[in-house]
N, C-alpha and C positions, 0 to 999 in steps of 0.2 A: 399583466396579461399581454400575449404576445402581439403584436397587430393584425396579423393574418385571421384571429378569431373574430368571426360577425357575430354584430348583437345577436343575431336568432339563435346561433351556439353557444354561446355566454347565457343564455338564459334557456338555453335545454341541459348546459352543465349546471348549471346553479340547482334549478328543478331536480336535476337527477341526487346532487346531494344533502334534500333539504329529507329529513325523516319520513318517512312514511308517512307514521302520525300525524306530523305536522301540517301535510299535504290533504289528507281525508279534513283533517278541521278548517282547509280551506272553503271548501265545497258547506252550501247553503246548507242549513237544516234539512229542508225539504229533502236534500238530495241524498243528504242524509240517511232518513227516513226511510225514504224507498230503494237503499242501496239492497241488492240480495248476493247471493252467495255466489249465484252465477255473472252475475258482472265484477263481484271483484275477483272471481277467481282467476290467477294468476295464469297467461296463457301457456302451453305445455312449453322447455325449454330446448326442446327438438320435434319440431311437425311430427307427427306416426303417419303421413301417409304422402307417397310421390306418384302422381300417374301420367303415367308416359304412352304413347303412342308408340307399336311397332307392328308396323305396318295395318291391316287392319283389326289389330288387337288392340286393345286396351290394357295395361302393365304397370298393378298398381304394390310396390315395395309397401312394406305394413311395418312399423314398428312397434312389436307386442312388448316390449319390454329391454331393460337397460339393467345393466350389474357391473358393479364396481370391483376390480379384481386388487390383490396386491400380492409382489413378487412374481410378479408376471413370468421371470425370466424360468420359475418353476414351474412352468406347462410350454413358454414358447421356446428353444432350442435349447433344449433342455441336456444336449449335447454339445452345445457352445460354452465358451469360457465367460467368466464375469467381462472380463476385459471387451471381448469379443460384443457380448449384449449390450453393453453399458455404450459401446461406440457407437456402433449401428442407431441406438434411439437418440444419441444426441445427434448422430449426422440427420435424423428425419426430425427433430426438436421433441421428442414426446420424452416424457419422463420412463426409465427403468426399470422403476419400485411401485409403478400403477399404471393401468388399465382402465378402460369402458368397454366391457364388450355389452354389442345391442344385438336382440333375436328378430330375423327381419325373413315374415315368409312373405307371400309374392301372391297374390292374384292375379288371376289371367282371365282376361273376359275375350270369347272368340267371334260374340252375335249372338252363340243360343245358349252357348254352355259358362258359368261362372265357377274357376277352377282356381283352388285354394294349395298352395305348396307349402305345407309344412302347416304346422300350430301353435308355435310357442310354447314358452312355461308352462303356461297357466293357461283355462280358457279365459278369464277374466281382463289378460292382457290382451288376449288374441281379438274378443269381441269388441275391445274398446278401440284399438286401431280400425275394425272393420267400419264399426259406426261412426267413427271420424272419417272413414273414406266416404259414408252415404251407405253402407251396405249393413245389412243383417246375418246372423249365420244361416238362419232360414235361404237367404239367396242361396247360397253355397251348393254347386248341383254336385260336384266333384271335389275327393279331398286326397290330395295324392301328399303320402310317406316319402319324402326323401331319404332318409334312414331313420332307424329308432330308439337314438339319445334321447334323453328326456325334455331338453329344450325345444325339441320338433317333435313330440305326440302329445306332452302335456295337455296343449288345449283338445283336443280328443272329445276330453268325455266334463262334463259339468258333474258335479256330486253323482256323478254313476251314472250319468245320464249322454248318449250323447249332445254333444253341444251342434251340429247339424245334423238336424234331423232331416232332412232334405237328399245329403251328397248319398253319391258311389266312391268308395273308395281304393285308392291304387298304392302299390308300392314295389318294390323289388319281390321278385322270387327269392332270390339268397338270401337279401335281407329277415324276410320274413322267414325262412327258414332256420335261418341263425336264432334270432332271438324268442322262437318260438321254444325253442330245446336251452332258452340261456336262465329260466327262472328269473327272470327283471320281474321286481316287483310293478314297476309303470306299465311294462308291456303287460303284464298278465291284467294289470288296473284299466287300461285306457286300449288295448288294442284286442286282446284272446275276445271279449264280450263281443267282436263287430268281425272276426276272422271270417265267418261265412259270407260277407258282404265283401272282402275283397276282394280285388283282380288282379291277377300279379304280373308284372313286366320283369322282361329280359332287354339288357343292350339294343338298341338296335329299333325295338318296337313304340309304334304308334301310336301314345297315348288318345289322340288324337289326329284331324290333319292338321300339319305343323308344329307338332310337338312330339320331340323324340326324344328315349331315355337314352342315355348314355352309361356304359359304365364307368364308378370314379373309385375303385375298390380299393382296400387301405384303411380308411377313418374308421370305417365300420366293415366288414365282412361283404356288404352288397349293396354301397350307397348307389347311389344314383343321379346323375346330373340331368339338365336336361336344355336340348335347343329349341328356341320358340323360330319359325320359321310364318313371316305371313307377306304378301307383296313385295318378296323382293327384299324385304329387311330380317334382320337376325337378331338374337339376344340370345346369350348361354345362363341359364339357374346353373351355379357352379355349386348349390349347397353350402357343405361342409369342406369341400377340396382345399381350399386356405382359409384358416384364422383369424387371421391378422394380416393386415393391408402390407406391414414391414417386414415383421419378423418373419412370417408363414409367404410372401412374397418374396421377398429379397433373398433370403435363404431357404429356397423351396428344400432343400439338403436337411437346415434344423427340426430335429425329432419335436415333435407335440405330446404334449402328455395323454390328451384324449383320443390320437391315432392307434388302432385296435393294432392296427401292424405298419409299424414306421417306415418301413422300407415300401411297400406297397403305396401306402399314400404320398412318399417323397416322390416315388415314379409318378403315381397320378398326379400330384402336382405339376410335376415338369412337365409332363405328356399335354395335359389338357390346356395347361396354363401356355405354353407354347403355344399351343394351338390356335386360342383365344391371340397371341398377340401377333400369328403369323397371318393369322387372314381380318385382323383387327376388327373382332367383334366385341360388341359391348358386351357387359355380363355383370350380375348381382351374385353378390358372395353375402351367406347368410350373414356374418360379421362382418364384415366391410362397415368404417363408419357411414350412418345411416343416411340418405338411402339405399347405400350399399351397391349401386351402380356409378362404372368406370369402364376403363381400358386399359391394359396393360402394355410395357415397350420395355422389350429387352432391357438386362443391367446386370452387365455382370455377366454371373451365373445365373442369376434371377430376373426379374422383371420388376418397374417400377408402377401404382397403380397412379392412374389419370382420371381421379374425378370427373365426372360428368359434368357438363357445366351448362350450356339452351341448347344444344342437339336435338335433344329432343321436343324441344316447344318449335322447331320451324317448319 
């Protein structure tokens, strides 16, 4: 054993590699006894919920859910060479041949109003983040579309029901336009049933005060970004605008598989993504690893992203 290791390390390695098993038959009978499901259950292996402060907002990232991909390189530039893909993730050390992407919408609390961006797969992932934040869908007074892939309306509707029954709902006018004429079967599932309770935004407009949509058009026909403005402080919801931290960052240029129109979203990427790193604002990208807020700094032709790290606890 090397010297540098103190006892109290030596016996949190020892501990870490004695069996499970082994470790439960430590413990009394008694304790035994009264062990339940909720104390051994194992705690999640990624928080689902980050809340941050910006300015007199509350900014709480939600992690509904995590999906393991393989061949990644067949949705991320997907106009790059093997060679090309395979460098790029050893220069950032991530494997190649696999992925994690996480579905991460955003609550926004402003004082009166509780405003939910996006919904996940499922509603089952979406209400399980909320209730690890403290929150119910009941809270939920507003439930704004960022676009309408299936990973951002899923939680929508519970077995046909909506799952807030509380909110108003917002989303693009394009957007909604598009995929009203596109027979999705999710849209027609989860969004046609609630279309008269919409309100629809264009670029430009005020979801609220301090909350403006942006347009990020490209991924989808009429996605939508949006800047949180409160005291003086900023933060950009970037959506769907990049992917992935590397591949959809670094080479804002490489096509995605799930970009409606590649060329358009390559623009929005550079456009907005510039933006974000010329007036250095923070900003939550729905896959970003979780909690999916950072800042980006030129690289390249691209930009590199900069986790967040106490900014926001000071």
């Amino acid at each position: 054993m090397p010297a540098d290791i103190t006892r109290r390390t030596a016996m949190i390695t020892a501990t870490a590699a004695v069996p499970l098993g082994a470790v439960a038959l430590a413990g009394s009978a008694a304790q035994a006894q009264t062990t339940t499901q909720e104390t051994t259950d194992m705690p999640p292996a990624i928080p689902p919920y980050r809340r941050l402060t910006i300015g007199a907002f509350t900014v709480t990232p939600l992690l509904a859910g995590t999906r393991s991909m393989e061949n990644p390189h067949g949705t991320f530039g997907t106009n790059a060479s093997k060679e090309e893909f395979d460098e790029i993730s050893a220069e950032n050390f991530i494997p190649s041949d696999a992925s994690l992407n996480g579905f991460t919408p955003v609550l926004v609390e402003t004082g009166t109003e509780t405003i939910l961006f996006d919904t996940g797969l499922t509603a089952d992932g979406m209400t399980a983040a909320l209730h690890a934040a403290g929150k119910s869908a009941q809270d939920i007074t507003h439930v704004v579309i960022t676009h309408m892939h299936g990973d951002h309306i899923g939680g929508v509707m519970t077995d046909g029901t909506p799952t807030f029954p509380n909110a108003e709902y917002l989303t693009g006018q394009v957007e909604f336009d598009h995929w009203s004429q596109s027979g999705n079967e999710m849209f027609e599932a989860n969004i046609r049933p609630l279309a008269d309770q919409f309100t629809f935004l264009n670029g430009g407009d005020n979801l609220r005060p301090g909350i403006t949509a942006i347009e990020a058009f490209g991924h989808t026909p009429g996605m939508l970004a949006f800047l949180i403005e409160s005291d003086g402080a900023r933060l950009m919801l970037t959506a769907d605008t990049v992917n992935h931290y590397v591949w959809s960052l670094q080479k804002p240029e490489w096509t995605v598989r799930f970009d409606m129109d590649s060329d358009a979203a390559a623009a929005t990427r550079k456009a907005l993504l510039g933006r974000i790193a010329e007036e250095k604002l923070p900003f939550i990208g729905y896959h970003m690893p979780f909690p999916g807020v950072g800042f980006l700094e030129p690289k390249g032709d691209g930009f590199r992203f900069i986790p967040m790290s106490y900014q926001f606890n000071l």
